[in-house]
N, C-alpha and C positions, 0 to 999 in steps of 0.2 A: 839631417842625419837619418840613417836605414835603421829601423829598427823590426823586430819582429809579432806578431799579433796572432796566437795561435800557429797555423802551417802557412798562412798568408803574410809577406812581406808586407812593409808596411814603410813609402817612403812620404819626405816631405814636399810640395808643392814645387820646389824648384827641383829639385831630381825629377820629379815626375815631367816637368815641364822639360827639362835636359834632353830626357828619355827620346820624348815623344819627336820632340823636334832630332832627334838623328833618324828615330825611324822615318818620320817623313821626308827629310833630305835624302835618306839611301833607297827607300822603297819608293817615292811618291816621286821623287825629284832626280832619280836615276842617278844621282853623285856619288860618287868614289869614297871608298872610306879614306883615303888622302886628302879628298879636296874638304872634305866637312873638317876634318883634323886641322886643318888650313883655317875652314873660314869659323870656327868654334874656340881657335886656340887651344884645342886638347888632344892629347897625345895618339896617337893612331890607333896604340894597342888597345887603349881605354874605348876606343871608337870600335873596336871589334869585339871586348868582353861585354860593351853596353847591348850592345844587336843580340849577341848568344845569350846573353842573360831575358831579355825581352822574349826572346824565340822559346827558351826551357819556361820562365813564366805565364809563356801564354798573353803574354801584351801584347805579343805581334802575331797573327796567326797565319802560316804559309797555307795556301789553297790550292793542287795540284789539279786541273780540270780534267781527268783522263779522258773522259768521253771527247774532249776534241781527236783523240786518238783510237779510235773505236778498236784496234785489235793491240793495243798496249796489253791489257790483262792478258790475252791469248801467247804473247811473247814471251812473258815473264814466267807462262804457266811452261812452254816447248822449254824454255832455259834450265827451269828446276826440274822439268821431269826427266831430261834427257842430258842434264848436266852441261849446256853448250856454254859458250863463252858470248853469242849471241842469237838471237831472233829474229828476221825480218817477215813479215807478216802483212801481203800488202792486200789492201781492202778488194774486195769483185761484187760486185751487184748479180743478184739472179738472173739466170738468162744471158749473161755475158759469153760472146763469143770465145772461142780459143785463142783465137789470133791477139784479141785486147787484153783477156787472162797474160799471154806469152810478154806481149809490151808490156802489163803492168811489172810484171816478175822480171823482164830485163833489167825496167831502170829502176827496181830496188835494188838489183844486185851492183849495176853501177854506180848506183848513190853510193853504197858499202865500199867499193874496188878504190873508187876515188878517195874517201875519208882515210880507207889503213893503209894504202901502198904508200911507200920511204921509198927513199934513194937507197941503193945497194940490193933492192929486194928482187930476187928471183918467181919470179910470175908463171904460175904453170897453169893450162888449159885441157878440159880433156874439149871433143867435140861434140855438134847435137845445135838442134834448135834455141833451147834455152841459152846455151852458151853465145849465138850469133846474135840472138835477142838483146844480151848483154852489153855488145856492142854494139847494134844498134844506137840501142838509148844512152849511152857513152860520151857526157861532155865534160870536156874537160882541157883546161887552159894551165895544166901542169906540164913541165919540159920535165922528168926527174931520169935520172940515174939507173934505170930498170933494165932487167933482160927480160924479155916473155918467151916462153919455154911450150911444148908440145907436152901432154903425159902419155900420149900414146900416138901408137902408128895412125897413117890415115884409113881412110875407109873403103879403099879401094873402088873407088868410082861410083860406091850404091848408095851415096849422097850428093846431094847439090851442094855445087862448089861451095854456096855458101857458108856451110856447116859443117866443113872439111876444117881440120885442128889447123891445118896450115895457113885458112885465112883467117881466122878469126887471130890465129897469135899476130901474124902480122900485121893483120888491122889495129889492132890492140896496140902492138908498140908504134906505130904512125900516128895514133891518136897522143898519146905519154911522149912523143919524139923520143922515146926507148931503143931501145935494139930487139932483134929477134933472133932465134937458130929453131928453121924450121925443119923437119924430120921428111926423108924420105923413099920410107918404108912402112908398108901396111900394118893396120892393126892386127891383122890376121893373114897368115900364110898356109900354104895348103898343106905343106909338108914340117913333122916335128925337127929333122936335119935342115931345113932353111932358117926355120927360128933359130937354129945353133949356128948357125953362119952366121946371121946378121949380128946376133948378141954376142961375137968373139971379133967382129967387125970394129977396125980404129974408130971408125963414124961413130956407132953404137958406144961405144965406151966413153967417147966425149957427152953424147946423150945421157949416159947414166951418171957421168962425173954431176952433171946440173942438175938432176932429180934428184940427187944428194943437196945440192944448195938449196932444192924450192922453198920460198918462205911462205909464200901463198899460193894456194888452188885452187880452182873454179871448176869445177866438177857436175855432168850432168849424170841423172840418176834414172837406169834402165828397169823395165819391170817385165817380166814374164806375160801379164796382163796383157800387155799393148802388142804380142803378137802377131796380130791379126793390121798390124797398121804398117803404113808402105817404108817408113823408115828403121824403126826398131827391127819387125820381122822382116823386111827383106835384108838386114845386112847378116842376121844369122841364118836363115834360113829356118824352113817348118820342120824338118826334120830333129834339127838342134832344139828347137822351141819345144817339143814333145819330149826332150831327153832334160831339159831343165823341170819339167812340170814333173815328172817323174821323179827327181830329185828335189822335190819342195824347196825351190829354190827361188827365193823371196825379190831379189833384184843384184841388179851391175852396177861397177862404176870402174872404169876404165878396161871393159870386157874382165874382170873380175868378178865372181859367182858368190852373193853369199845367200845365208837362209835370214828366218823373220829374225833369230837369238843374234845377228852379226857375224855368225859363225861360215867362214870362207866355206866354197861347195867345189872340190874338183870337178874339171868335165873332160871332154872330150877335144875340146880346144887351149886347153891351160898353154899345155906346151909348145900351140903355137901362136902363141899371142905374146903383141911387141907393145907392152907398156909399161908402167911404175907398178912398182907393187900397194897394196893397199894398204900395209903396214908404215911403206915411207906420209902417207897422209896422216900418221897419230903423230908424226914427228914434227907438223908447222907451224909455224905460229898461227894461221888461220888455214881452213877447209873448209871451203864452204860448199855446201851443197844446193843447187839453186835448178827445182823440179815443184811442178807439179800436176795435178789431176786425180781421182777418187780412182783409177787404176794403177796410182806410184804410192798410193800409201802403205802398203805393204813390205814396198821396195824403201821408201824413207825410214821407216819403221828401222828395219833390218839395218841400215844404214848408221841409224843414229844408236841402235842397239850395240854395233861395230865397234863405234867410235870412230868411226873413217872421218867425221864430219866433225865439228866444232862449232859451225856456222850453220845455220839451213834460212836460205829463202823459200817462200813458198808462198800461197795464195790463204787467203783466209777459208773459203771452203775447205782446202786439202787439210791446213793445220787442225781444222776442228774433225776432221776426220782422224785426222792423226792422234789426236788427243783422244777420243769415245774409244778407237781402237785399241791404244795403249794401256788404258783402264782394263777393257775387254781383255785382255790376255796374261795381267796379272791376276 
């Protein structure tokens, strides 16, 4: 019989002996709370309030190793300060190149893409190096039910094809055996009366019907910073790059302008740019945002300040960057 002795239970020899022998059949012996119920003759439920009760007593003590996971704390820390639904945070050693940085951060984000996409989910893409990174590192032996979608126009020739929305969506559904509807017309157009053609265009308006379905987005994140670099600054140009600086304008995502508070920044190109709006990304079930470098932390910042994002990939240097800076500005 159980009885009590001060705030310490107090059982006899064979409960104790009961006890112990299921912890060690469940813990030690990998067996099912069925099959011990089987080979113990006791009832299954009893086999689960024995485990709970050993666990709030402290008979059984669980031991979580974090440190085999060296940026677990850092994830848990980006989730509560930025309120996301996840973290991924993947390890870099000093001195590591960009290009290994770029591979580490693809196949976190396709480890992610593979675990949440369902059948029926509409997949949306903006373009960029991290994003072809993504698929790169992309394996996967799912057949499902997916469309993969563009969020924005292409880039007008001042990227390699490979970083162009158009291949990376259709890579993307060739790999998921999904379907695709690739888009084609520029992210940007010279004139504000072509962006009103295009976006009163039947083409266009089947575009916008799916960027109403997107359930998930894979999103690359632009920074003011990286001006000076052949892909960011040459597709806006320097003149553009001098009129965002001026306008304290923290970073993009889908040529979308905001500051460090989240808070959108009109420019001089708003109206003529062909993409989703950054209000439809608070609406998905996941956004993720997958960037980094100690020149986008300002640009993620502003991002997850947004709420544009839900998700963020990023490298372990940039997170702790992100984090001292977040500190710094409250």
């Amino acid at each position: 019989m159980q009885g009590e002795q001060g705030d310490n239970l107090v059982y006899n020899d064979e409960e104790l002996r009961l006890m112990i022998k299921i912890a060690h059949m469940y813990y030690e012996e990998d067996m099912t709370q069925s099959q011990i119920a089987k080979e113990l003759n006791i009832n299954r439920t009893a086999i689960s309030r024995t485990l709970k009760k050993m666990r709030e007593e402290g008979t059984v003590k669980i031991s979580i190793n974090y440190n085999l996971s060296k940026t677990f704390q850092i994830e848990q820390e980006l989730v509560k300060r930025f309120r996301l639904k996840e973290a991924i945070v993947v390890p870099c050693e000093k001195g590591q190149s960009s290009q290994t940085k770029l591979r580490s951060l693809g196949r976190g984000a396709a480890q992610l893409l593979n675990r949440i996409i369902e059948d029926n989910d509409v997949v949306g893409f903006s373009w960029g190096s991290s994003l072809a990174a993504t698929i790169d590192e992309l394996v996967t032996t799912k057949e499902q039910d997916v469309l993969f979608v563009p969020l924005i126009g292409g880039p007008s020739g001042k990227l390699e094809s490979k970083y162009h929305v158009n291949t990376i969506v259709y890579n993307a559904a060739q790999l998921f055996n999904g379907k695709s509807k690739l888009i084609d017309f520029p992210a940007l157009v010279e004139k504000k009366k072509t962006a009103e053609d295009i976006k009163q265009s039947i083409y266009f308006q089947e575009i916008l019907k799916l960027w109403d379905k997107v359930t998930i987005a894979l999103v690359g994140i632009g920074s003011p910073a990286l001006s000076g670099s052949s892909t960011w600054g040459g597709f806006y140009g320097e003149e553009f790059c001098e009129e965002l600086e001026s306008a304290n304008v923290a970073g993009d995502i889908c040529s979308h302008f905001y500051n460090l508070n989240g808070e959108q920044v009109p420019t001089s190109i708003s109206e003529r740019t062909i993409s989703i709006d950054l209000d439809h990304l608070k609406e998905m079930r996941y956004s993720v945002g997958i960037a980094e470098s100690p020149e986008k932390v300002s640009a993620i910042i502003g991002a997850l300040n947004g709420r544009y994002l839900n998700v963020l990939v990023t490298t372990e240097e940039t997170a702790e960057l992100i984090l001292k800076k977040s500190v710094q500005l409250t």
